[in-house]
N, C-alpha and C positions, 0 to 999 in steps of 0.2 A: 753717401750718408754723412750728417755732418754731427762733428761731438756731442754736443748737443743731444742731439735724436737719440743719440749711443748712453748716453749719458742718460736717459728718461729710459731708456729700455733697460737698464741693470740697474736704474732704481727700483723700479719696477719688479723685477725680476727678483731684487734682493726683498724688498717687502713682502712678495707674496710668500718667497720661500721661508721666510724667518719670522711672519705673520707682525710686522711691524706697518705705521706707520710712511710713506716712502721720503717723507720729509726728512727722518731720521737717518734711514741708510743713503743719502743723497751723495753728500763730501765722500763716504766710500765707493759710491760710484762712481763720481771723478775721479778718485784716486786709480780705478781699476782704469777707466776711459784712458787716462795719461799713460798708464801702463802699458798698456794693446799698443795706442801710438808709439812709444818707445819702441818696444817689440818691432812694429812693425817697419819702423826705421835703421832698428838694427838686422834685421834679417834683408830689408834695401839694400844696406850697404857692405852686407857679405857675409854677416857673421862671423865676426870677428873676437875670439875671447878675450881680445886685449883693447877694445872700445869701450872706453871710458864711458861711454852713456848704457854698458849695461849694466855697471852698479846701480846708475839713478834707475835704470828700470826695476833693478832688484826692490832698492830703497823704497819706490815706490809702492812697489807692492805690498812689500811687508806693512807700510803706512796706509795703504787697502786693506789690507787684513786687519788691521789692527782696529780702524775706523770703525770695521762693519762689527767686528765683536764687541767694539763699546755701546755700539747705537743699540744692539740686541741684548746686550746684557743692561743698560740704561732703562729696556722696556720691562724687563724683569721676566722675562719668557725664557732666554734659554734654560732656563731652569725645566723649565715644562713642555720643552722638546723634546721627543722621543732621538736616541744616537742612532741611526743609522748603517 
């Protein structure tokens, strides 16, 4: 499966869930796609808590997180979400 594809599916996923646009939550699906990869390269190489690439993963995420709450509050909806 190539990023790409990954990348089109957690747009996707993130649109429907947060009833946006997927244009808008796009760059936070990249953000999450780069994340998974990280992940998935630190758990390759042992898991290691002293691998320097798992701050960037951290880093990442948090800039995933952060992307998808702007693009959703941009649309002016989470307001009118119910909390879960």
């Amino acid at each position: 499966m190539s990023d790409a594809y990954t990348v089109d599916a957690v747009a996707h996923l993130y649109s429907y869930v947060h009833a946006v646009p997927e244009a808008t939550v796009r760059e936070a699906a990249h953000l999450r796609v780069e994340a998974m990869r990280l992940s998935d390269a630190w758990v390759a190489a042992g898991c290691s808590w002293t691998d320097p690439n798992l701050m960037v993963e951290r880093r990442t995420l948090i800039a995933s997180c952060a992307a998808l709450r702007a693009a959703v509050d941009e649309q002016g909806l989470s307001a009118n979400r119910p909390v879960s």
